[in-house]
C-alpha positions as CSV (number, residue, x, y, z in Angstrom):
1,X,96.0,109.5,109.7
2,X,94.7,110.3,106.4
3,X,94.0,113.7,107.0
4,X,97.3,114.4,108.7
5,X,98.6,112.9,105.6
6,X,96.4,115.2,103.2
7,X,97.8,118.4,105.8
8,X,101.7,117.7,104.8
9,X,100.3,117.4,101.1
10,X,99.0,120.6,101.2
11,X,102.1,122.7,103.2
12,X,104.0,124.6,100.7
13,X,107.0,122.9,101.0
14,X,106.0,119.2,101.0
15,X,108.3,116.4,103.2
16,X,110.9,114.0,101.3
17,X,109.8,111.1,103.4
18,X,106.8,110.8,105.9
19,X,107.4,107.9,108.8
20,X,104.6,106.0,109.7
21,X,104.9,104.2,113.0
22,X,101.8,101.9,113.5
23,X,100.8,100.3,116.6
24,X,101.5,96.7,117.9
25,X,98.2,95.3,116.3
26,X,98.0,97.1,112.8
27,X,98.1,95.2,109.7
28,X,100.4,97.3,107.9
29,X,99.1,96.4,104.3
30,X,95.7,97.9,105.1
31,X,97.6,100.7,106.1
32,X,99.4,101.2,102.9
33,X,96.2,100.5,100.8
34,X,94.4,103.4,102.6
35,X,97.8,106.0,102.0
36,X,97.5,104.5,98.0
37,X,94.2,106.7,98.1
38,X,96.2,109.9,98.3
39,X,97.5,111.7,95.6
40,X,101.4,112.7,95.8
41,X,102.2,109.5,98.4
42,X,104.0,106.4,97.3
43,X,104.9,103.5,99.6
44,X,108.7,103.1,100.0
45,X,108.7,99.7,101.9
46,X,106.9,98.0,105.0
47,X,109.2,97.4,108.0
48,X,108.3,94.8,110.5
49,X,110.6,94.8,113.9
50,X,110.6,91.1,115.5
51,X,112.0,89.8,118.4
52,X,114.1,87.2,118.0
53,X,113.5,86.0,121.9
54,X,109.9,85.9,121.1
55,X,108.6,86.2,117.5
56,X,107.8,82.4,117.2
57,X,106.2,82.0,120.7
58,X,103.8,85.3,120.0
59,X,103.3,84.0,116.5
60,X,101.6,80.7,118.4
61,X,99.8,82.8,120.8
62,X,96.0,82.5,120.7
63,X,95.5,86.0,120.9
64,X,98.1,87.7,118.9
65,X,99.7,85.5,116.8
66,X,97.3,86.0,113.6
67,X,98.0,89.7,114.0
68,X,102.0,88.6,113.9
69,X,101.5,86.3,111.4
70,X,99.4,89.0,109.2
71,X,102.5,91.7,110.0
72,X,105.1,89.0,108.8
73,X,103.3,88.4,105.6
74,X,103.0,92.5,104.5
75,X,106.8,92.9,105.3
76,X,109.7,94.2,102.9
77,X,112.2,93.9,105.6
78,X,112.2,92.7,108.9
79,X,114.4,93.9,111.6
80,X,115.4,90.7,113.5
81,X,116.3,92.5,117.0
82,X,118.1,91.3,120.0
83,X,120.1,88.6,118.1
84,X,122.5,89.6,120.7
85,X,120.6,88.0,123.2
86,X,120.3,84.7,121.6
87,X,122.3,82.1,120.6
88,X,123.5,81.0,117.0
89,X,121.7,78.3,117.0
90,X,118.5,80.2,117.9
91,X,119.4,82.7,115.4
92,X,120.0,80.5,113.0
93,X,116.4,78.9,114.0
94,X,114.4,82.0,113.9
95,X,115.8,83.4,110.6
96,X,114.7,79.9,109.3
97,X,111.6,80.3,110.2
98,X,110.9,83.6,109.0
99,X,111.7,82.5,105.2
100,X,108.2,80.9,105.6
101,X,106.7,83.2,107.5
102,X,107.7,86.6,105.8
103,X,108.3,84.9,102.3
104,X,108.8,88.4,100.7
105,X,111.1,90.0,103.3
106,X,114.8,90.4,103.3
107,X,115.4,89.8,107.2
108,X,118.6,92.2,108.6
109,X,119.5,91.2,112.0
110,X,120.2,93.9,114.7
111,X,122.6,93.6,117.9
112,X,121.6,96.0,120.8
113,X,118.6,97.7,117.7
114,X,121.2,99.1,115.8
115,X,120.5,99.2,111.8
116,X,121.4,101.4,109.5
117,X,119.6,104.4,108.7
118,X,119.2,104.2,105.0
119,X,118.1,100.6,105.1
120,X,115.9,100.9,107.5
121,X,114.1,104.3,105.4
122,X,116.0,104.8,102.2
123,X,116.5,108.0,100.4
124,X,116.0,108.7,96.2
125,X,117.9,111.8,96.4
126,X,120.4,110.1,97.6
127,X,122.1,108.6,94.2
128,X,122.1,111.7,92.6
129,X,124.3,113.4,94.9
130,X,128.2,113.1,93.9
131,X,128.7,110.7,96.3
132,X,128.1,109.0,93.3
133,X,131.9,109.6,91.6
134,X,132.9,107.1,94.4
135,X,132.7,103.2,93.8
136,X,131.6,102.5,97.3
137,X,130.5,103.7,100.8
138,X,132.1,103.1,103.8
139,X,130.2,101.8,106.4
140,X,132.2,102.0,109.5
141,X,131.3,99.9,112.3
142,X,128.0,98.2,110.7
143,X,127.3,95.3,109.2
144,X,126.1,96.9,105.8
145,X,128.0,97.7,102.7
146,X,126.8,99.6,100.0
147,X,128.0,101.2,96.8
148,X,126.9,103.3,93.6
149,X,126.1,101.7,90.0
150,X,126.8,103.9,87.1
151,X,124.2,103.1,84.7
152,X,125.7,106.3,81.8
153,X,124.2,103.8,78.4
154,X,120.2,103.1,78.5
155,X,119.5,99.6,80.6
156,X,116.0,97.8,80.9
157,X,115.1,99.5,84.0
158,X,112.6,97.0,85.1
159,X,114.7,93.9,84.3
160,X,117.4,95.4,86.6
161,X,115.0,96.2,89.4
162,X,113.6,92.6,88.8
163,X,116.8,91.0,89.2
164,X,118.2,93.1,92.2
165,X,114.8,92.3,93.8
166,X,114.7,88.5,93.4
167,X,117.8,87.7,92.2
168,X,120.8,86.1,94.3
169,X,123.1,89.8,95.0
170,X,122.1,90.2,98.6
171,X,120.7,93.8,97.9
172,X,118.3,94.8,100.8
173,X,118.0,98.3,99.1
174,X,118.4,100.1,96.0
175,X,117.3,103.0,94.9
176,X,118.1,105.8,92.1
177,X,118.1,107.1,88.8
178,X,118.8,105.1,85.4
179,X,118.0,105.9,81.6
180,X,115.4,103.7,80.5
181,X,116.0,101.6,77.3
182,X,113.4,104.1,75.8
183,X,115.4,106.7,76.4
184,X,114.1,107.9,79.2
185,X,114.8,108.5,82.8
186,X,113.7,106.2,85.3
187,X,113.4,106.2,89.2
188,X,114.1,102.2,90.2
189,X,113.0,101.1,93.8
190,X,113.6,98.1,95.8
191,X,113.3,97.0,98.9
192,X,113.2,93.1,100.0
193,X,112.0,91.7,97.2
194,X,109.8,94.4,95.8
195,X,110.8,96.4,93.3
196,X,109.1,99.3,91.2
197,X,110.1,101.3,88.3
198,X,108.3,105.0,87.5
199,X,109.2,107.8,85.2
200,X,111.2,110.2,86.5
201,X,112.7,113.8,85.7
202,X,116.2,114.5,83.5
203,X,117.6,116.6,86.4
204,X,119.4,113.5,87.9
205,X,123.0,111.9,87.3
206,X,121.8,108.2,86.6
207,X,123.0,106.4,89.9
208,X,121.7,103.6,91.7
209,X,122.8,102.9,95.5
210,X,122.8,99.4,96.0
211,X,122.8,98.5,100.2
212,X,123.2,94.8,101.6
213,X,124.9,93.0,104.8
214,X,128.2,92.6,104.1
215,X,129.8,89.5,102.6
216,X,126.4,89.1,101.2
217,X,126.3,92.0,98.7
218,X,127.7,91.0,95.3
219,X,129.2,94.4,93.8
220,X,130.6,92.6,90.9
221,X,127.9,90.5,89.8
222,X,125.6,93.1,90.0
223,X,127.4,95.5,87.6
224,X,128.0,92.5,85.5
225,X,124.4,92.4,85.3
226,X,123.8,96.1,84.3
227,X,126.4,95.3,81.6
228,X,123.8,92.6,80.1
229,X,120.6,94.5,80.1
């Protein structure tokens, strides 16, 4: 994997976004530790996919269910699937039990395994487009809302990213571009309840896309927030 990895590093026109898809029994944090090694890679989030038929019953097994409980534990989101196939109450039960079990995880639950792309990956180019002059983003059909915050006066980058992270706004993602209270641009990442703030080049419009289930996402509070930092 690593030097596949070091390959795309090295083409002259380098990918936005490499997907890693690991196998059943990885421990994804081990994973991300070993791409940390490489120069020019940056983790953008660990999904874990669980079945909500299943998830607790593997998660006993005598076999397996360290390795779930290990994949659980590493997760930035998890993909509850097949909530279709369950009842509320079940739902309800499983999602309960993953606030223990994946503590640091937003979990976004998925009829018949549809999610949205750009929760699932993300994209940083994607708030300096000009989708940007609009206040939101349709999303027809899904479950997911998601709009733009203009941040045009210098904010505390890393209180922001903090607060979207572990605050109470239902943000699963966010990710753009905001001037720093140093005066300097800033990229701001998060994704469950991780966040990350690096320095970042002048070339774009200072943007944030904000993503989160709908009636869940608080557009309002959140630029309320950007307002007080």
């Amino acid at each position: 994997m690593l030097a596949a990895l070091m390959d795309l590093g090295q083409m002259p026109t380098t990918p936005d976004h490499v997907l890693i898809e690991a196998s059943g029994v990885a421990i994804p944090q081990a994973i991300v530790d070993a791409v940390g090694l490489l120069d020019g890679f940056q983790n953008d989030g660990i999904v874990v996919l669980a079945d909500a038929e299943t998830v607790q019953k593997l998660a006993k097994d005598d076999y397996v269910g360290d390795t779930i409980d290990r994949q659980l534990a590493d997760a930035d989101l998890v993909i509850l699937s097949k909530v279709d196939l369950v009842d509320e109450a079940k739902k309800a039960a499983v999602e309960d039990w993953l606030s223990t079990a994946a503590p640091g995880a937003s979990v976004i639950p998925a009829e018949q395994g549809k999610v949205a792309l750009e929760v699932v990956l993300g994209s940083a180019s994607d708030a300096s487009r000009n989708l940007a002059e609009s206040k939101s983003i349709e999303h027809s059909g899904s479950p997911f809302a998601s709009f733009v915050l203009k941040t045009n006066e210098s904010i505390d980058a890393e209180k922001l990213a903090q607060n979207l992270a572990t605050g109470d706004f239902g943000v699963v993602r966010a990710k753009g571009f905001v001037k720093g209270s140093d005066g300097e641009s800033k990229l701001l990442h998060v994704v469950g309840q991780r966040w990350q703030v690096s320095p970042a080049s002048d070339d774009f419009e200072p943007a944030v896309i904000c993503i989160g289930i709908k009636q869940q996402l608080k557009q309002a509070e959140i630029e309320d927030l950007a307002l007080s930092l």
